[in-house]
C-alpha positions in Angstrom: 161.9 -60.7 143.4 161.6 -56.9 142.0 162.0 -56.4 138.3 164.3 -56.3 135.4 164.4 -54.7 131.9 163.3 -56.7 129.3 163.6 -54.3 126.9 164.1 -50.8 126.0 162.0 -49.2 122.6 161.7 -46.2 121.1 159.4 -44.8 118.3 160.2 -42.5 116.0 158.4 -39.8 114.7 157.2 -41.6 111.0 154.9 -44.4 110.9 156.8 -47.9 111.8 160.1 -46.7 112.8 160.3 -48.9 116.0 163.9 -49.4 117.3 164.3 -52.3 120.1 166.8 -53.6 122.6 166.5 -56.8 124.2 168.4 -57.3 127.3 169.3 -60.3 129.2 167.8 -61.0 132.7 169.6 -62.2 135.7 172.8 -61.0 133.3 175.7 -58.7 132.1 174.8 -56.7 129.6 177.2 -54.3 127.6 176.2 -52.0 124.9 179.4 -51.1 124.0 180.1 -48.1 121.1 181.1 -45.2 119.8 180.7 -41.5 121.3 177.1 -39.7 119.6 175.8 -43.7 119.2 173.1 -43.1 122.3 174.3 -45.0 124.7 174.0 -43.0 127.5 170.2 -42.5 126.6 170.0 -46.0 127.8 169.8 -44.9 131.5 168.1 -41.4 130.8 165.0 -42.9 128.8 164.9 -45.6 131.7 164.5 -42.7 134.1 162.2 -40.9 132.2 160.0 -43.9 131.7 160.0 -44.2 136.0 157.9 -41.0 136.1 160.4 -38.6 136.5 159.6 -35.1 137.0 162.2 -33.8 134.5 163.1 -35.0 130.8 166.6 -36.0 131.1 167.2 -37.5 127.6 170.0 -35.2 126.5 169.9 -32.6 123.3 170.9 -34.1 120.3 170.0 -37.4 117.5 167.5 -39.4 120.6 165.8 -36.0 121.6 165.1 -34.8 117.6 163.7 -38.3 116.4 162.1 -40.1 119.1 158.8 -39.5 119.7 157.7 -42.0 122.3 160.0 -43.7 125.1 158.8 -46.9 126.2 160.7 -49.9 128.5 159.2 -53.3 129.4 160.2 -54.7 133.1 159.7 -58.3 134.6 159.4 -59.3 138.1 159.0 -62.9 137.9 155.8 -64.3 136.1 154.8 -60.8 135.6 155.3 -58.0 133.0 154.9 -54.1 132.4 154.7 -52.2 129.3 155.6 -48.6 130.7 156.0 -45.9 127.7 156.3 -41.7 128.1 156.1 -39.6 125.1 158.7 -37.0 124.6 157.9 -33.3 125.5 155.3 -31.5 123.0 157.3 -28.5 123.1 160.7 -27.4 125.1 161.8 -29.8 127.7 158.6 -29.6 129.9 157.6 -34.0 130.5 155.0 -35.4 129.4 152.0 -35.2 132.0 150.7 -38.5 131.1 152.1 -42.5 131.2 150.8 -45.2 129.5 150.9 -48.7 131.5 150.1 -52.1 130.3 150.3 -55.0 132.4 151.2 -58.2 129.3 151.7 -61.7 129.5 155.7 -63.1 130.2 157.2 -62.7 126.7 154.8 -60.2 125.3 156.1 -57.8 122.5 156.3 -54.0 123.1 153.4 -52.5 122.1 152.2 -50.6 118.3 151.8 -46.8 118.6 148.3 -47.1 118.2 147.5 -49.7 120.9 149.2 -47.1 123.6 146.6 -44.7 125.6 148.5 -42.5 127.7 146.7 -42.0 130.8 148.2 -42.8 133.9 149.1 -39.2 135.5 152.7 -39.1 136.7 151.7 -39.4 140.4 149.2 -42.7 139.7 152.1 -44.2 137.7 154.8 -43.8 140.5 152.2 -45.7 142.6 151.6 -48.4 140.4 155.6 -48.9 140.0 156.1 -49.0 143.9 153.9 -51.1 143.8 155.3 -53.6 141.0 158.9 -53.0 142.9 157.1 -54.5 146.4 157.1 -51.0 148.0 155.1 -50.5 150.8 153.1 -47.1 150.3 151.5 -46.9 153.5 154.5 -47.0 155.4 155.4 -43.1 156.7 159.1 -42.8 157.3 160.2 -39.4 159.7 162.4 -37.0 157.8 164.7 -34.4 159.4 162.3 -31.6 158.7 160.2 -33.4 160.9 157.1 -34.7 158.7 157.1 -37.9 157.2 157.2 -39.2 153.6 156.0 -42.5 151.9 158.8 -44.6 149.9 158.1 -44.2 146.3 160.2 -45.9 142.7 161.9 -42.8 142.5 163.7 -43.5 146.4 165.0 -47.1 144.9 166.3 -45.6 141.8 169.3 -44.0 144.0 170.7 -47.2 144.3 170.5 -48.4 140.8 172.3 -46.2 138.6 175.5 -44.7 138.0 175.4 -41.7 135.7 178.7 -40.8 133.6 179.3 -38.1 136.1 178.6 -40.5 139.1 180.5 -43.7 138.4 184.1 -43.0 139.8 183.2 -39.2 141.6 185.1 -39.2 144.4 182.5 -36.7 145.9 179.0 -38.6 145.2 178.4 -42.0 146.0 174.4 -42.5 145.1 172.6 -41.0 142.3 171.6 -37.5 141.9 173.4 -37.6 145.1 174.3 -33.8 144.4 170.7 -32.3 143.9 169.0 -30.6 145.9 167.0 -32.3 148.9 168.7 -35.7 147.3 171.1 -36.0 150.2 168.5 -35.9 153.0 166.4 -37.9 151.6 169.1 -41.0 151.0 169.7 -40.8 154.7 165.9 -41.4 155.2 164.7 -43.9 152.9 167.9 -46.2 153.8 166.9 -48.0 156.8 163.5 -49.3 155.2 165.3 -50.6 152.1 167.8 -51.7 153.9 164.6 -53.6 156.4 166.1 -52.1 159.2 161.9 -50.6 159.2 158.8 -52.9 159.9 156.0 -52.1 159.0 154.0 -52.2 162.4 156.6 -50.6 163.7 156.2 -47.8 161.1 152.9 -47.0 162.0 153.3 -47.3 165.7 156.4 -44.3 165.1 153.1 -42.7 162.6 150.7 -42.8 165.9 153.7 -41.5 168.0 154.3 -38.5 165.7 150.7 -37.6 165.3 150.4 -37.9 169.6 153.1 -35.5 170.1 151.8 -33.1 167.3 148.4 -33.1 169.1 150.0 -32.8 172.7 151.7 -29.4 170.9 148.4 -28.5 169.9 146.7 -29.3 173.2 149.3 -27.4 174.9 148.7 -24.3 172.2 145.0 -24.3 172.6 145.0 -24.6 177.1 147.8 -21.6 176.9 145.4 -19.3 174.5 142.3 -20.0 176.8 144.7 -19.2 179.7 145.3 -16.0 178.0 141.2 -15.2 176.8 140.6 -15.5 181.1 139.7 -12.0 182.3 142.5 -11.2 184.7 141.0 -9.0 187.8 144.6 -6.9 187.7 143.5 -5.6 183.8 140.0 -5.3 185.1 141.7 -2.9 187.8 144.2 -1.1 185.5 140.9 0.1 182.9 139.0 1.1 186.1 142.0 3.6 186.6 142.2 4.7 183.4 138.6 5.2 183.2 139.1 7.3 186.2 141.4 9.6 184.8 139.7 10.5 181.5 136.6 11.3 183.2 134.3 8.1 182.4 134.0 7.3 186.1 134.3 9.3 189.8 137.0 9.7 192.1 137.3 6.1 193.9 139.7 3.7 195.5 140.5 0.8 193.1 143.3 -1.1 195.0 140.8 -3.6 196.9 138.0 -3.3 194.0 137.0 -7.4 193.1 136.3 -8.8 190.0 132.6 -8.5 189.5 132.9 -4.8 191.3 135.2 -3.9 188.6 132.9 -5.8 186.2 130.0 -3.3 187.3 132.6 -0.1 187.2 133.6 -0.7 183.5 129.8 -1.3 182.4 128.8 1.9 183.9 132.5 3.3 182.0 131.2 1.9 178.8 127.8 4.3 179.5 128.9 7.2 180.4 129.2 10.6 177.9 132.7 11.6 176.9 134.0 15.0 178.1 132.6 17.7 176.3 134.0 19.9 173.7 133.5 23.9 174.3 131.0 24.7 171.3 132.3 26.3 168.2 130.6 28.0 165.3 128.9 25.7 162.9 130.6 27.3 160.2 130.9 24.8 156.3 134.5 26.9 155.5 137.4 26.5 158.0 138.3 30.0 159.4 141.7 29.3 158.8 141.9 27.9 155.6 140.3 31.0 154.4 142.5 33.3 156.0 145.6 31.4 154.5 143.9 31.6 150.8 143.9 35.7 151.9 147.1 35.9 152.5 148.2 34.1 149.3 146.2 36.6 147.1 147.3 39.7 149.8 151.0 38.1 148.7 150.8 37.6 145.0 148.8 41.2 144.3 151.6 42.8 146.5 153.9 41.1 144.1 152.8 42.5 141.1 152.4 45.8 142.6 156.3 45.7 143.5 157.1 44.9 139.9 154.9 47.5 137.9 156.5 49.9 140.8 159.9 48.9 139.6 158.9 49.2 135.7 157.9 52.7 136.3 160.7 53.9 137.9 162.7 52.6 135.1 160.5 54.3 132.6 161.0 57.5 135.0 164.9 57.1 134.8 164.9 56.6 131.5 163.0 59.8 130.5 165.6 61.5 132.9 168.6 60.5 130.5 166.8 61.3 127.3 165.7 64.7 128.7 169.6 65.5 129.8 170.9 64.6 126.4 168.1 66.4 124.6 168.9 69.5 126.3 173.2 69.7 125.6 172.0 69.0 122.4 169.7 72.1 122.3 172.1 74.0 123.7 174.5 73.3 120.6 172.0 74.0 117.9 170.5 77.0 119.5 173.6 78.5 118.5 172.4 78.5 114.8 170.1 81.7 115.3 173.6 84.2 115.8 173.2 83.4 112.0 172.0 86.2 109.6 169.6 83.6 107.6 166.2 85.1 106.6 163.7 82.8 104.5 164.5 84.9 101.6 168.3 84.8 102.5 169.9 83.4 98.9 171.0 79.6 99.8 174.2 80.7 97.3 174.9 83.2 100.0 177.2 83.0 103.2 175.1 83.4 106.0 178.3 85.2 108.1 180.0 87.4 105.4 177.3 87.5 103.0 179.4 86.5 100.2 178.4 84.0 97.5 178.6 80.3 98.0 177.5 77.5 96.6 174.6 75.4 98.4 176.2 76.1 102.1 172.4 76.6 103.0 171.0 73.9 102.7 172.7 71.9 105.9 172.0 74.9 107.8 168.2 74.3 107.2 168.4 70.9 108.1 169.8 71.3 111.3 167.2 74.3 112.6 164.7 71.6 111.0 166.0 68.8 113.8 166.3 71.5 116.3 162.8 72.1 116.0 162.0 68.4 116.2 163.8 67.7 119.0 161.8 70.8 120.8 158.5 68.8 120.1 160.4 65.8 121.4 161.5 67.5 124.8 158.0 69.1 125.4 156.3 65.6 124.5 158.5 63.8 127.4 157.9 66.4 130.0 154.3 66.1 129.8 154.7 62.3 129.8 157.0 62.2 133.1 154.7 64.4 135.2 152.1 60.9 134.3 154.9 58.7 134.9 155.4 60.2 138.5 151.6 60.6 139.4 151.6 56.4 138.7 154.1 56.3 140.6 152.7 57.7 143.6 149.7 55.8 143.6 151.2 52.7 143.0 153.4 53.4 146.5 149.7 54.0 147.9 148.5 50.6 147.0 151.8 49.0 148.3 150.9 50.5 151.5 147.1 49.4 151.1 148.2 45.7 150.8 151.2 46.3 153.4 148.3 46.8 156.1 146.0 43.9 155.1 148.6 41.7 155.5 149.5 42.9 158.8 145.7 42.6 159.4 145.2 38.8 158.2 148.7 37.9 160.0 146.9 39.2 163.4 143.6 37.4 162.6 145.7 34.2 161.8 147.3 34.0 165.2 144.5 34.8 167.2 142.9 32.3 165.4 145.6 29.3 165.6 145.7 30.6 169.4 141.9 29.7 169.8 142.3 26.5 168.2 145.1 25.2 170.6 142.9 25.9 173.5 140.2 23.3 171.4 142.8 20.8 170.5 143.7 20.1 174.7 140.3 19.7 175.0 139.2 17.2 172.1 142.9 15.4 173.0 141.3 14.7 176.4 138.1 13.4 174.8 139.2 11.6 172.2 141.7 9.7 175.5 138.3 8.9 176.9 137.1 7.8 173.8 139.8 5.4 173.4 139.8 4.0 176.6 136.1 3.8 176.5 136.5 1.4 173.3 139.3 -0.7 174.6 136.5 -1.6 178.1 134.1 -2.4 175.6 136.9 -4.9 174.1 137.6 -6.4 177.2 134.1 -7.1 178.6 133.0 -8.4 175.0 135.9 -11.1 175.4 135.4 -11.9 178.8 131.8 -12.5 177.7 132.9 -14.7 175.1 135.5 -16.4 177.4 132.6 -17.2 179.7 129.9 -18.5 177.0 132.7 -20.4 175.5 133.0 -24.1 176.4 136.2 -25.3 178.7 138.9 -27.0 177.0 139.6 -29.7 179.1 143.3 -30.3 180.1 144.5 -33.7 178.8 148.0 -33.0 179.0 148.3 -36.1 181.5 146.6 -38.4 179.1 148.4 -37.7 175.9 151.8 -37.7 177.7 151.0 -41.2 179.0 150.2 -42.5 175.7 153.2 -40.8 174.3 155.2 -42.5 176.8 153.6 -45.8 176.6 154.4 -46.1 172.9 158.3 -45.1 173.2 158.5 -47.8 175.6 157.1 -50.2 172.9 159.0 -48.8 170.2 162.3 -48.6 171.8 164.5 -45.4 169.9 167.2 -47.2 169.3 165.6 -50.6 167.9 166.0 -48.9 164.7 169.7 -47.5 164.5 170.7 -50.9 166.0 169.2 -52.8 163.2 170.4 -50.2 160.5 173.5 -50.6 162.3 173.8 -54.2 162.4 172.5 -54.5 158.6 175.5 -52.0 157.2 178.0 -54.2 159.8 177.1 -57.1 157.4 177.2 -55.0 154.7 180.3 -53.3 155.1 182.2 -57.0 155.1 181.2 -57.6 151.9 182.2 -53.7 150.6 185.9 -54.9 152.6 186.1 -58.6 150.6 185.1 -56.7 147.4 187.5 -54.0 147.8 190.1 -56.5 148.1 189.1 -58.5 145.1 189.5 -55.4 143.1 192.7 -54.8 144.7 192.2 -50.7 145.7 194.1 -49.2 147.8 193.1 -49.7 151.8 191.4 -52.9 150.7 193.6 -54.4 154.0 191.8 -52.2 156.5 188.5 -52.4 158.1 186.0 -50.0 155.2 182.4 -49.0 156.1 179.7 -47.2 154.3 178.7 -44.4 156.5 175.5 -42.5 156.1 175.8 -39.5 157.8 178.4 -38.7 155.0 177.2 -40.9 152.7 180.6 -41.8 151.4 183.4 -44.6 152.1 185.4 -44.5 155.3 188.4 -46.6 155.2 189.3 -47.1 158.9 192.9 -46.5 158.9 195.9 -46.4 162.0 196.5 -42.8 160.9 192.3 -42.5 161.2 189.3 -42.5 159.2 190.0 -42.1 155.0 187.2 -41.2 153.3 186.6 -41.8 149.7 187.5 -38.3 148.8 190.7 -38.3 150.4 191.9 -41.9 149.4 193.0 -40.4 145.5 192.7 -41.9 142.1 189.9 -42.4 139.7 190.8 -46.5 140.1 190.1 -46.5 143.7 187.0 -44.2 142.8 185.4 -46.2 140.6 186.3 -49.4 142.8 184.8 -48.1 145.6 181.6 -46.9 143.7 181.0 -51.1 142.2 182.0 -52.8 145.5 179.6 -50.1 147.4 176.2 -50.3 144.9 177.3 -54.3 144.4 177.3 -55.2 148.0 174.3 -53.4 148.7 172.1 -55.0 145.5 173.5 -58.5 147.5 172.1 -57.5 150.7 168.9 -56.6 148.9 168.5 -59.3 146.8 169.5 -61.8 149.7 166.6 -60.2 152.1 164.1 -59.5 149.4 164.3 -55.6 149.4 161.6 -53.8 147.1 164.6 -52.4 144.9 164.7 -53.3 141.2 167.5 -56.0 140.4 169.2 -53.4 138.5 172.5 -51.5 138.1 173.2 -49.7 135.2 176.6 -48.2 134.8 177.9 -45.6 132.2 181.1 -45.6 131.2 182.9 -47.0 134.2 186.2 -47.6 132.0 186.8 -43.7 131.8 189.1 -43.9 134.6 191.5 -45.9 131.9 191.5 -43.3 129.3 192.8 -39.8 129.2 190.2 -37.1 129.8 190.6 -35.6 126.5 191.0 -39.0 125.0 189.5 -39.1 121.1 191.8 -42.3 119.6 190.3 -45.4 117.6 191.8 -47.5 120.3 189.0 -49.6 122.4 191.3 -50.6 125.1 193.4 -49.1 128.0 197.1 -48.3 126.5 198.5 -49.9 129.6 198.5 -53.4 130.7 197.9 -53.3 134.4 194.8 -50.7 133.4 193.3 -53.2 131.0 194.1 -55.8 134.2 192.6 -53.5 136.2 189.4 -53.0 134.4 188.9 -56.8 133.7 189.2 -56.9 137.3 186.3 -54.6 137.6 184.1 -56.5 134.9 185.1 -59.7 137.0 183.7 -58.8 140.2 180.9 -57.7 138.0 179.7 -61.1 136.9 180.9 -63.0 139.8 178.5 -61.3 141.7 175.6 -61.6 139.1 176.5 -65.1 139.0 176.3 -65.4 143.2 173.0 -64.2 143.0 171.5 -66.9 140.5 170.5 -65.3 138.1 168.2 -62.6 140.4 170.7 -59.3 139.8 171.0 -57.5 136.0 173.6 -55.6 135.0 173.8 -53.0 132.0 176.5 -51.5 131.1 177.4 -48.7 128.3 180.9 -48.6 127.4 183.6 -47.1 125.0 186.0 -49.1 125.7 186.0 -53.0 124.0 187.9 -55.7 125.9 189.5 -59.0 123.8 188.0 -61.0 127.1 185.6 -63.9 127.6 183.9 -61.9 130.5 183.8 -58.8 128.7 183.0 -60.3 125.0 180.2 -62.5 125.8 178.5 -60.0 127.8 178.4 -57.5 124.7 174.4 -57.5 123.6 175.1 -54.4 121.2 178.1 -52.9 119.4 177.9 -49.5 117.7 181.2 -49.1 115.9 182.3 -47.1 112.7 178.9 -46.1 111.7 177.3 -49.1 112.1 174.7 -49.4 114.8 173.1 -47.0 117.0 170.3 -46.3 119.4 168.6 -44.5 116.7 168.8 -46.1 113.3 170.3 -43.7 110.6 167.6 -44.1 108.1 165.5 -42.2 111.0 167.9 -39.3 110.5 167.4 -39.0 107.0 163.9 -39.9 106.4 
């Protein structure tokens, strides 16, 4: 016999809050309440408390004000104190268990007698092992290693998560996560017994031959491939032929230890030399190319003062043409009669009296004389202007020549160093096949110092043989196959108790789609296809129930367990938020009775070895619903966490 739950505590975050649930063995139990009242955190802190490697107790009243989960299981005369703190911070579990084996009947334990210090993978060990779970069996998985069964592998068949009771697409749970589907298929033959354990470590010793007939295989292929081959031997003897390293000589008929003594004599001899050049620190080249740069950039800025001073020159032009109509114009002034003592009240023409007429007169042979200075000033200036000129053309034609000059030098240059470059190509060819000869005879050295591997191929193949002889591949999928034969009638009687829909027809569990297949005329039905959350949920209990007979009847290591959340969801309306605690039709409250039947009767055909627990909304007026109820959290009263917690 595995275990049961005893009892499910949690602490709270103050001194003395403790909060308890007992929970009948070998029994129904419902905890039956209203929504936000923690029911579901029945099933979640169990989880957490297996050594889980997430924290699934949902946000809300149970994740603010518990500070320590803790659960106590039975298997037989024995019991286990398991408790888990909640996360320190964010939603990262708690590294660290604390496990405490007590007498039958023992009370949970005080806050400060727990010592959490069982590390999550040493407390899924000691739960395997409390469960009867045979660690040392290795069981083959299709990614082909193998994996130990582990507490975590039987919890797939003992819960049924709000999500997962009545899903027409899951059948097990956490079916739906990643790797979860897989790993169903490969733990079900040993919980089902279909694997011994001799057997499993005769399939271990078969596994570990063929991996080291792989590696055998590996390591006689790479030796084959280190053996000096007398063709590559031949092929560098070529080469070294061509670059130079060796004579003229026929190679075709060459043996191995001739070639041996060729590439040795390869491996000594100089590389083709080099005609000498002058041992000169600054590249030729590079300093012609830094000539021509400063050649370029003075010839620049000779083009640009060139260019500013023919402007200048073009602009002295205009002035001087404008100057001179000018002068022209005010020249005229001198057919005037105007003496220094002239009166400046008399007319200059008619010699008559005026007033002041003068006086503009002066001003302009004033400006006229200015503007001779002006045009003697620029005239002198040009003739500088046009001497610059002229020897800036001269410099242009300096720099014009010297960059013909370091153009020529370039080439010749770049010409010389293309005749080098054929040569140090060739040598550096020799060079390279020089180094790959010394490669090859340093490995065929080591190839020959190197012990042989010896070739065991025949030995490991007839061990390999040998054992699938004894082991027979198809012992196993007969007895998986005969065990879910058995299984499957019960599934069929149970189907029909609960009245679903192809209850008449032949229905099997199969694993490869882990789902329901109700053999039909028409063809196979699976539970996706067969409609209706009644017919979902039915085939969920008869499945999970006819399996925990099967284990239960052959002593499986799975906990006696099946917890179930919600299952009467199927009854109410998905947005359903009424007072009332019972389905609104008749043949759904008949239907769900029917399902709470099967239930018991089952618990009851297994004497007392199978526990059920079961959170619920909804709240029958029936003797097998009512006397099953261990807790009712209605209209305020009653909850997982106590509502003085809240408002401490």
């Amino acid at each position: 016999m595995t275990w049961q739950i005893k009892a499910l505590t949690v602490y709270g975050h103050q001194v003395g809050q403790v909060r308890t649930l007992d929970f009948e063995l070998g029994a129904l139990n419902i905890v039956t309440g209203d929504s936000r009242t923690g029911k579901t955190s029945i099933w979640t802190i169990t989880d957490y408390c297996m050594a889980s490697t997430d924290y699934p107790v949902g946000a809300g009243v149970v994740r603010d004000h518990v500070a320590v989960f803790a659960i106590q299981i039975v298997s037989g005369e024995r019991q286990l104190f398991v408790a888990r703190p909640a996360p320190s911070s964010g939603t990262t579990p708690a590294p660290r268990l604390c496990l405490v084996f007590q007498q039958p009947g023992a009370e949970p334990l005080g806050r400060d007698e727990m010592s959490f210090t069982f590390p999550v993978d040493a407390a899924r060990g000691i739960l395997a092992d409390f469960c009867g779970i045979n660690r040392t069996v290795r069981l083959p998985t299709t990614r082909g290693n193998t994996m130990s069964p582990s507490i975590r592998h039987a919890l797939f068949f003992c819960a049924q998560a709000q999500n997962e009771v009545a899903n027409p697409d899951l059948l097990f749970h956490s079916q739906g996560r990643e790797h979860h589907t897989q790993a169903i298929r490969d733990v079900f033959p040993y919980f089902l017994g279909a694997v011994d354990a001799e057997q499993a470590v005769l399939r271990a010793q078969l596994r570990q031959l063929r991996a080291d007939l792989r590696n055998h295989e590996r390591a006689l292929a790479q030796q084959e491939a280190a053996a000096p081959a007398p063709g590559q031997a031949r092929a560098l003897v070529r080469e070294a032929i061509e670059t130079s390293l060796l004579p003229q000589q026929p190679v075709d008929d060459l043996t191995l230890e001739d070639a041996f003594r060729l590439l040795t004599d390869a491996t000594r001899a100089p590389l083709p030399g080099v005609p000498d050049t002058p041992a000169d620190t600054d590249d030729p080249l590079v300093r012609l190319e830094q000539q021509r740069e400063q050649l370029r950039a003075d010839y620049q800025r000779s083009r640009a003062r060139l260019t500013d001073l023919r402007q200048s020159l073009n602009e002295r032009g205009d002035f001087l043409t404008h100057a001179l109509d000018q002068h022209e114009r005010l020249t005229s002034l001198n057919l005037l009669r105007i003496q220094d003592e002239t009166s400046t009240d008399q007319c200059p023409v008619c010699g008559n009296g005026v007033s002041s007429v003068n006086e503009a007169v002066s001003a302009l042979r004033a400006d006229l004389e200015h503007l001779d200075a002006n045009v003697v000033f620029v005239n002198d200036d040009t003739s500088q202007v046009q001497a610059l000129i002229a020897q800036e053309e001269e410099t242009q034609r300096g720099l014009r020549l010297a960059l013909n000059t370091n153009r020529d030098e370039r080439e010749a240059l770049e010409a010389g160093i293309r005749v080098a470059s054929r040569f140090r190509d060739s040598t550096l060819r020799a060079a390279s096949v020089k180094g790959r000869i010394s490669l090859f005879l340093e490995t065929t050295s080591r190839f020959t110092a190197a012990p042989r591997i010896a070739d065991q191929r025949n030995e490991l193949q007839a061990r390999i043989e040998e054992l699938e002889n004894t082991l027979g591949d198809d012992v196993q999928a007969d007895r998986v196959n005969s065990s879910l034969s058995l299984i499957n009638q019960k599934i069929s009687a149970k189907a029909r108790a609960l009245q679903l829909e192809h209850s008449q027809v032949p229905v099997r569990l199969d694993l490869r789609r882990l789902s329901v297949v109700a053999d039909t005329t028409a063809g196979p039905v699976p539970l996706n296809e067969m409609g209706g959350g009644e017919n979902w949920l039915g085939y969920h209990l008869a499945t999970l129930l006819s399996l925990h007979e099967w284990f239960t009847e052959h002593d499986r290591p799975v906990p006696r367990l099946l917890i179930l959340d919600q299952p009467s969801q199927v009854y109410f309306p998905a947005d359903y938020k009424g007072a009332g605690l019972e389905p609104a039709r008749e043949s759904d409250r008949i239907s769900l009775l029917r399902a709470y039947q099967v239930i018991a009767d089952t618990i009851t055909s297994l004497g007392g070895a199978f526990q059920v627990i079961v959170m619920e909304h909804a709240d029958l007026e029936h003797e097998v619903f009512s006397t099953a109820v261990t807790q009712r959290w209605r209209q305020g009263q009653g909850a997982l966490v106590p509502h003085d917690w809240i408002n401490a």
